[in-house]
KOLPAMAR-284886 format. One line per 2 residues: number of its first residue (from 1); their letters; for each residue x, y, z of C-alpha. Coordinates in steps of 0.001 Angstrom, whole numbers, plus 500000, padded with zeros to 6 digits. Layout:
% residues N
NUM	a	X Y Z  ...
END
This chain:
% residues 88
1	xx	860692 201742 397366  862277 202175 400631
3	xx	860329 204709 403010  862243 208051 403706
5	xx	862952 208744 407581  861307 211147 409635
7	xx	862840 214752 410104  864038 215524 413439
9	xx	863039 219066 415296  865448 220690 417518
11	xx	866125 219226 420578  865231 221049 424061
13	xx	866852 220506 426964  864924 220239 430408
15	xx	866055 221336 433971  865513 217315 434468
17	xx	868155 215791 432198  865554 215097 429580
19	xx	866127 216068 426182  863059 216653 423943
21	xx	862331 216547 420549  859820 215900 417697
23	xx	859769 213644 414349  857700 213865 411532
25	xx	857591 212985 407902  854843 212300 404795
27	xx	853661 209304 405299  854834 208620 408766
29	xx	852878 211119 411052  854254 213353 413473
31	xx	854935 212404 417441  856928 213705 420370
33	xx	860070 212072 421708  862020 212149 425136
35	xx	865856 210739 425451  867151 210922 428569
37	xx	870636 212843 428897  872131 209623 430453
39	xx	871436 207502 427326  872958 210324 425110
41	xx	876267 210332 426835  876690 206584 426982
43	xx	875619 205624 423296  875882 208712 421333
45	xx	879103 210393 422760  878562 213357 424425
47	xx	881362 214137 427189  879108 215023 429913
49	xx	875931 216290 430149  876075 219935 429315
51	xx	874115 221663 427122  876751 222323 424687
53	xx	878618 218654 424675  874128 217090 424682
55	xx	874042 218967 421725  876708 218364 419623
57	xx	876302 214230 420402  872150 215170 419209
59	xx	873458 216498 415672  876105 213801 415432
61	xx	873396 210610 416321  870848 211679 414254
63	xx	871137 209112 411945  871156 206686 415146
65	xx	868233 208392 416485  866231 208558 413254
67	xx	866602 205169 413297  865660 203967 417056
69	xx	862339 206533 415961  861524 204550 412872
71	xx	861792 201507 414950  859808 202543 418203
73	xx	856530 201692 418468  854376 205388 418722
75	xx	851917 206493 420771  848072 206179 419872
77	xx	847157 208390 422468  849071 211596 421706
79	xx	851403 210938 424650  855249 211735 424617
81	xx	857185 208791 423857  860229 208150 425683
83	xx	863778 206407 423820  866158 204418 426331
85	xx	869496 203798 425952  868559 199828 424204
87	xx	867090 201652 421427  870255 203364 420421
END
């Protein structure tokens, strides 16, 4: 049986292009996530990097996210772990 993906908390947006977010799921844990705004406008879409257009390419590459999460190696240590544009 094929193990579900993580769920995916609302992203927040930082003064310093970052955009944050959580994942967690039974089975799978939970851990923190940074994607740079850069990466989100050049593999998932977004227009520019507003808050509005950052958030509308977020909901529409979840699936693409979920994914580069599943595959990224977490954190032992508790620590944020930061997505670049090669894992979209």
């Amino acid at each position: 049986m094929a193990q579900p993906l993580p769920i995916l908390t609302e992203p927040i947006f930082c003064d310093d292009s970052t955009v944050l977010f959580s994942a967690y799921g039974v089975g799978w844990g939970y851990c923190a996530f940074a994607l740079p705004s850069r990466a989100i406008c050049e593999h998932l879409g977004a227009a520019n990097q507003t808050t509005k257009q950052l958030l509308l390419a977020f909901e529409l590459g979840k699936r693409r996210i979920l994914q580069a999460v599943a595959h990224k190696a977490l954190s032992d240590t508790g620590e944020r772990v930061m997505l670049s544009a090669a894992d979209l």
